[in-house]
C-alpha positions in Angstrom: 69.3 62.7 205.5 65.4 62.7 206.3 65.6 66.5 207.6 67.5 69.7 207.2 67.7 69.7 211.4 70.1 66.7 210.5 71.8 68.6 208.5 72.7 71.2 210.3 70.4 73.8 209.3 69.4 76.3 211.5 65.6 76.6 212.6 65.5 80.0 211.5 66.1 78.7 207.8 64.2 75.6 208.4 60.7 77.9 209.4 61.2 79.8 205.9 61.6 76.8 203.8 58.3 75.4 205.3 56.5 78.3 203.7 57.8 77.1 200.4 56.2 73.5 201.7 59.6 72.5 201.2 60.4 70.2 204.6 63.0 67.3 202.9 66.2 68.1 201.6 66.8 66.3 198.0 70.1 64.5 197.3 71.8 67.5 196.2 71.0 69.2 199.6 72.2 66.3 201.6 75.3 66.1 199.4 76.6 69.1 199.6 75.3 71.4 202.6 77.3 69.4 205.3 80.4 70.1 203.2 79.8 73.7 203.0 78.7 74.0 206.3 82.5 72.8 206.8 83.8 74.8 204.7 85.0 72.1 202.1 85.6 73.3 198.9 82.9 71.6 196.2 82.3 71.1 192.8 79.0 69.2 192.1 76.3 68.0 189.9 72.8 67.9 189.5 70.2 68.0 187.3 68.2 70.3 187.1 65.3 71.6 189.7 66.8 69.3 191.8 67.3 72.2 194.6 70.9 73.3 193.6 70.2 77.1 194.4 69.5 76.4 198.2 72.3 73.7 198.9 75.0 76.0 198.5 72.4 79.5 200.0 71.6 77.4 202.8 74.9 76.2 204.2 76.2 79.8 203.4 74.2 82.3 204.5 73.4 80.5 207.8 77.9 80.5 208.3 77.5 84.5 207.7 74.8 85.1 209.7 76.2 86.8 213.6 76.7 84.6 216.1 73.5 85.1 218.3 71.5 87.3 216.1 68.5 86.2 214.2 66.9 87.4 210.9 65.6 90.6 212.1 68.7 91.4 214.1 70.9 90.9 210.7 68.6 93.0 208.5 69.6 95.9 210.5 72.7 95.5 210.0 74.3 97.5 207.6 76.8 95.0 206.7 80.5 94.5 206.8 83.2 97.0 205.4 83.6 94.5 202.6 81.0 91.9 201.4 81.7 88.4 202.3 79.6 85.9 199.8 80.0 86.7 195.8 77.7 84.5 193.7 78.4 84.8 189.7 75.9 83.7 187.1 76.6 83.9 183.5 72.9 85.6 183.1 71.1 88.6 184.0 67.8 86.4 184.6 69.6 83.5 186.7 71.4 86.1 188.7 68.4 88.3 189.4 66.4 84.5 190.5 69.3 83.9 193.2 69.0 87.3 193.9 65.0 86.7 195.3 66.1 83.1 196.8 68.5 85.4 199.1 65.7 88.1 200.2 63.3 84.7 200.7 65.9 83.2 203.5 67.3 86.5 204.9 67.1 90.0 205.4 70.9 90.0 205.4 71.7 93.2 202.7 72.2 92.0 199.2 73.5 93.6 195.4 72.4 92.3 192.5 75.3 93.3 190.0 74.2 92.9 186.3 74.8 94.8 182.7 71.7 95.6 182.6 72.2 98.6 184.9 73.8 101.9 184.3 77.3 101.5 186.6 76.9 104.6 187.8 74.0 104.1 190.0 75.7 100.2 190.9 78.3 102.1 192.4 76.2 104.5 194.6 74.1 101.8 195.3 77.2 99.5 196.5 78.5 102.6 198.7 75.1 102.9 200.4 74.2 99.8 201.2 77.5 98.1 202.0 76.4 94.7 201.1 77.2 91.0 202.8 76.1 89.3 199.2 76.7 90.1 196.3 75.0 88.2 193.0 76.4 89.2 189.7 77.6 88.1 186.0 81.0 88.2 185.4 81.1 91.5 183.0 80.0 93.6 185.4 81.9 92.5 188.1 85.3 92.2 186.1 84.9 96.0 185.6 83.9 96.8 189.2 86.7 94.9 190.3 88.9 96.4 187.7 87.8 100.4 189.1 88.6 99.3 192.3 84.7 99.4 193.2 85.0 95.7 194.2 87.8 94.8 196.7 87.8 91.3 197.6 90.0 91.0 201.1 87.0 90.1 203.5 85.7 87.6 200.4 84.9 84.2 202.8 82.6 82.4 200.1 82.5 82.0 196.4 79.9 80.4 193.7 80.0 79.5 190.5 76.2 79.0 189.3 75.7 77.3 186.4 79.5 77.0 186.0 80.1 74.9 182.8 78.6 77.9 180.9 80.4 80.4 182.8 84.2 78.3 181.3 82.0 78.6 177.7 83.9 80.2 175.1 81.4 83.3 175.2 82.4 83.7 179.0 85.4 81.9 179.7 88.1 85.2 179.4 85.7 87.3 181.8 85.2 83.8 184.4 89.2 83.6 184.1 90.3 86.8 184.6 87.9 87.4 187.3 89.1 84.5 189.4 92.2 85.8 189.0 91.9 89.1 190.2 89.4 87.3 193.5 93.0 84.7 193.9 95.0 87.9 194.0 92.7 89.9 196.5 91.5 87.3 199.3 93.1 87.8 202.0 91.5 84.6 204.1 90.3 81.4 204.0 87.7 81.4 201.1 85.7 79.0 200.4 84.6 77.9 196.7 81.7 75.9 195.2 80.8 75.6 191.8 77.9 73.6 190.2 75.6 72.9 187.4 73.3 70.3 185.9 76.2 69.1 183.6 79.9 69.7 185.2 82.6 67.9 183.1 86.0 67.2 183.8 87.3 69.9 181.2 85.1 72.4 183.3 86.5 71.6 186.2 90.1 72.2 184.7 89.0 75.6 183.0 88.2 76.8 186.6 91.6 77.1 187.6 93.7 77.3 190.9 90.9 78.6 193.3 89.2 74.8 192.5 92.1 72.4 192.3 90.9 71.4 196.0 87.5 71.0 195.3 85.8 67.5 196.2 83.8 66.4 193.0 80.4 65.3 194.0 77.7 64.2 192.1 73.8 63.6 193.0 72.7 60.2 192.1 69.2 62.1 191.7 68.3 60.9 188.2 65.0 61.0 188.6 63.6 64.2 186.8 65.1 63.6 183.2 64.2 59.7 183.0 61.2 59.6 184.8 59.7 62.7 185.3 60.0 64.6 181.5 58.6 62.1 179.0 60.6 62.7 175.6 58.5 62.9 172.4 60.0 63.6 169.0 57.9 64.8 165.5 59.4 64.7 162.0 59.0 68.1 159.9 60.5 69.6 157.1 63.0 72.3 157.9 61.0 74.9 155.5 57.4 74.2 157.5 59.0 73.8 161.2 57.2 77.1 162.3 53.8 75.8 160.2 54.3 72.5 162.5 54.9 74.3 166.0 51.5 76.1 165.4 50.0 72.7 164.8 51.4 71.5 168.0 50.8 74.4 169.9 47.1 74.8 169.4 46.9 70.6 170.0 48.5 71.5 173.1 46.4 74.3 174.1 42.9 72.5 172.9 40.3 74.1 175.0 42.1 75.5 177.3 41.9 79.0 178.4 45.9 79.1 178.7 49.2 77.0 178.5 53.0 77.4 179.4 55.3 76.5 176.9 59.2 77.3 176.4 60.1 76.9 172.9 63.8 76.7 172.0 66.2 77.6 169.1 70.0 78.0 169.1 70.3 81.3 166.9 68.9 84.3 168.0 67.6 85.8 164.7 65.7 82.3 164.0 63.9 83.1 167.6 63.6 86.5 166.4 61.8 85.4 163.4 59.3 82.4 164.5 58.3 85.0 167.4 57.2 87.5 164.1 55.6 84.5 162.5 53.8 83.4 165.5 52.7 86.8 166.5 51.3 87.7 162.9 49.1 84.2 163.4 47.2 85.5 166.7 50.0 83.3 169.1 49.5 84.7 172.6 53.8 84.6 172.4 56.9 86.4 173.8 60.8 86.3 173.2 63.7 86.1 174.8 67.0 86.2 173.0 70.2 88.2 172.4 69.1 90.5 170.0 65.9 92.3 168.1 66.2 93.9 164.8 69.9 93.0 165.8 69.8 95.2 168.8 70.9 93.7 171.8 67.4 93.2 174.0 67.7 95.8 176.9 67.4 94.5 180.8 63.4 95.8 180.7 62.9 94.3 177.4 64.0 91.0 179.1 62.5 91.4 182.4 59.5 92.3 180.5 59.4 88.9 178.1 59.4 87.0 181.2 57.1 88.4 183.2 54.4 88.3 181.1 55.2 84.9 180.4 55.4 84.2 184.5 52.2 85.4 184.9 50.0 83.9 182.0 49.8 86.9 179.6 51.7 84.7 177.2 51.1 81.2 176.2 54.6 80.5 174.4 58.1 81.9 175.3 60.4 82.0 172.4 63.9 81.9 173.7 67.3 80.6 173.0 69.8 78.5 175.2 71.9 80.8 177.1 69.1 83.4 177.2 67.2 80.9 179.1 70.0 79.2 181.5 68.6 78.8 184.8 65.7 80.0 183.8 63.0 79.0 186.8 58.9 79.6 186.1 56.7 77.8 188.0 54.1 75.6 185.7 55.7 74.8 182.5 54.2 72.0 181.4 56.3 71.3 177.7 59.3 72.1 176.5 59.9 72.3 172.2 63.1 72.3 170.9 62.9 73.4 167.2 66.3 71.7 166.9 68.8 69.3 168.2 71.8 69.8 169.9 75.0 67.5 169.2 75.9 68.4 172.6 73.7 66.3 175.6 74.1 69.2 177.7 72.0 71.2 176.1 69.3 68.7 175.9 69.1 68.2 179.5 69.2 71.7 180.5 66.3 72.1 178.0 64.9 69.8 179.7 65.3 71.1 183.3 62.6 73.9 182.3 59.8 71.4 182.7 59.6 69.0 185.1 60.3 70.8 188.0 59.2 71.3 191.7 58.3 67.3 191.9 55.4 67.9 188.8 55.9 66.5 185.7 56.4 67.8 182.1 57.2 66.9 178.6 59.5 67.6 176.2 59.2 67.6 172.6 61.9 67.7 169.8 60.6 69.3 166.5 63.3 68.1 163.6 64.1 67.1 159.8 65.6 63.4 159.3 69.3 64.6 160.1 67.9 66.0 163.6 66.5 63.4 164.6 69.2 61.0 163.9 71.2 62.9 166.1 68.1 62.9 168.7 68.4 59.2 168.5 72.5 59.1 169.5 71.5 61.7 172.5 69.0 58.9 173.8 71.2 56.0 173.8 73.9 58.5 175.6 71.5 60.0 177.9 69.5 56.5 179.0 66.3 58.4 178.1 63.1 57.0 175.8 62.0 59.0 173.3 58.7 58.2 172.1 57.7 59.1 168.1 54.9 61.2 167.8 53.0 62.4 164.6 50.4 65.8 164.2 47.0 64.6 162.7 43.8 65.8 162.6 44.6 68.5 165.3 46.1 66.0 167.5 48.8 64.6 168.9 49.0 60.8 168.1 51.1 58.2 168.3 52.0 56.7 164.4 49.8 54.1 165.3 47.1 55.5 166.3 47.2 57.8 163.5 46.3 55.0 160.7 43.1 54.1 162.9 42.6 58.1 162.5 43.2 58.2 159.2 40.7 54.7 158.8 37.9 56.9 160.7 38.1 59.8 159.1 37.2 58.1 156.1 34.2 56.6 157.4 33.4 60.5 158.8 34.8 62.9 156.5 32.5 65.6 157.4 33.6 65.4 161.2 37.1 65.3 161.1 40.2 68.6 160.1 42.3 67.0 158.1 45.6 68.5 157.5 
């Protein structure tokens, strides 16, 4: 489809997307909003920045919206008796993004549910308000349910976001149980949808009854990871790793006033202690992982990582995988992994941080001689080409290109930093 008109979509949606100077739907969006807006059960795929969010918010805010009213009309409204659309994300960052992708489309009243916040004031809040959406991870809402603050008889939608790490171990009992108590409550037709940039058939499975329905669909959109993210990978030492980010940092940054780059780790006290490192050497850096001093991170330490990393008062954000899962800032322009993943999925929703919003980014895989062997099995699996880089000089270089450096630097010692 050439338009969301053809699609379905009302013009009320369409006028709000155009402030976003978003006027074509992407393959996702063409996939999967007629389905919805038929109320088909759907499980799909697609990488990420690819428009995910707004093919399922689309289809389903636009079925809840009265009959007759417009935007302003709904606002007003105080909402049903019992919410209508729940939307679970397995982080408080992901959850609070969907949650600002809602108030962007409608004025429809909306709850962001996340541990972060004293349940106390959730609950007043919920009782005030009386909600039509509700956005949450499933902790909270497992023990909202589980008081009898969340009743799910009027439930007509349900989405999974990011739903292959919501059947993870480190989430699958609070996803399972949850689902259980929504089969048990329902007490209509509802509607499910589930979808990430990787969706396997062993995710699929962990979902359950509620999905055993669901048509599998997946975008042929494979543009972003091959062709829009070039992959570079640099050889270091595991002992001089944080010594080699530096390097590669400040040949990122050259003479530029500012940069935006996501660095990645799996364990949260290794984020914990390159952001120290970094910090101590003047890095303009922030973090974003489970725990400091092994305390978990509180919602405003969080929120206040990001945010200074959205708006430009920090160069680098530190983070680790799940911290970071649908993480969405405009302008990153590289992506470091300080190690590799066995698993592909990781390495493409690393990826899915840059690259993003039709622009292009790169991403770049610091690791020892066992890393990048496994590097090189991930880019026969993932089709991708990964393209050998070395630091030199205070550059970036190709190996090649580093020998001609090397040959010049000899001619013109004085004018060149070796390292």
């Amino acid at each position: 489809m050439d338009s969301f008109n053809e699609l379905g979509i009302d013009e009320l949606f369409i006028e709000k997307l155009k402030k976003r100077y978003i006027t074509k739907p992407t393959n996702v969006q063409s996939l999967v909003i007629p389905n919805l807006l038929e109320g088909k059960d759907i499980v799909f795929r697609s990488e990420t920045g690819t428009g995910k969010t707004f093919a399922y918010l689309l289809p389903i805010l636009q079925k809840i919206l009265p009959e007759g009213s417009n935007d302003t009309e709904a606002g007003v409204n105080k909402g049903s008796p019992e919410f209508s659309v729940l939307i679970c994300a397995p982080t408080l960052e992901l959850c609070s993004q969907i949650k600002a992708e809602i108030e962007f489309l409608t004025t429809m009243p909306s709850l962001l549910l996340i541990g972060s916040v004293l349940i106390d004031k959730q609950i007043n809040t919920l009782r005030k308000i009386r909600p039509n959406i509700i956005v949450g991870n499933p902790q909270r809402l497992l023990v909202l349910a589980k008081m009898g603050k969340l009743k799910f008889n009027n439930l007509r939608f349900l989405v999974l976001d990011e739903a292959d790490r919501l059947t993870a171990v480190e989430c699958l009992e609070e996803t399972t149980e949850l689902l259980s108590l929504i089969k048990r409550g329902v007490k209509q037709s509802l509607c499910v949808a589930a979808c990430s940039a990787t969706v396997s058939t062993k995710t699929i499975t962990k979902l359950g009854p509620l999905f055993e329905n669901a048509q599998i669909a997946e975008s042929d959109d494979h543009e972003i990871l091959q062709n829009r993210i070039e992959h570079w990978a640099i050889y270091s030492e595991k002992r001089k790793k944080v010594q080699a980010l530096r390097s590669l940092l400040s040949a990122i940054k050259g003479k530029k006033s500012h940069i935006k780059v996501l660095v990645f780790t799996s364990r949260g006290d290794d984020a914990e202690k390159i952001l120290s490192q970094l910090q101590y050497h003047g890095v303009s850096v922030s973090g974003l992982f489970g725990k400091a001093n092994k305390k978990p991170l509180t919602g405003a330490q969080r929120k206040e990582a990001i945010e200074r990393f959205r708006d430009g008062k920090a160069d680098v954000l530190i983070s680790t995988d799940l911290a970071a899962r649908g993480l969405d800032i405009p302008g990153i322009t590289h992506v470091i992994a300080l190690d590799v993943p066995e698993d592909g999925d990781v390495y493409i929703h690393r990826c899915g941080r840059t690259g993003r919003a039709g622009k292009r980014g790169k991403m770049i895989t610091v690791g020892d001689e066992t890393q990048l062997r496994l590097l090189a099995a991930l880019e026969k699996r993932l089709k991708i080409i990964i393209y050998p880089k070395e630091l030199y000089g205070g550059k970036i270089l190709n190996p090649q290109e580093e020998e001609l450096q090397i040959a010049i630097c000899r001619l013109h010692i004085g004018d060149c930093n070796l390292q």
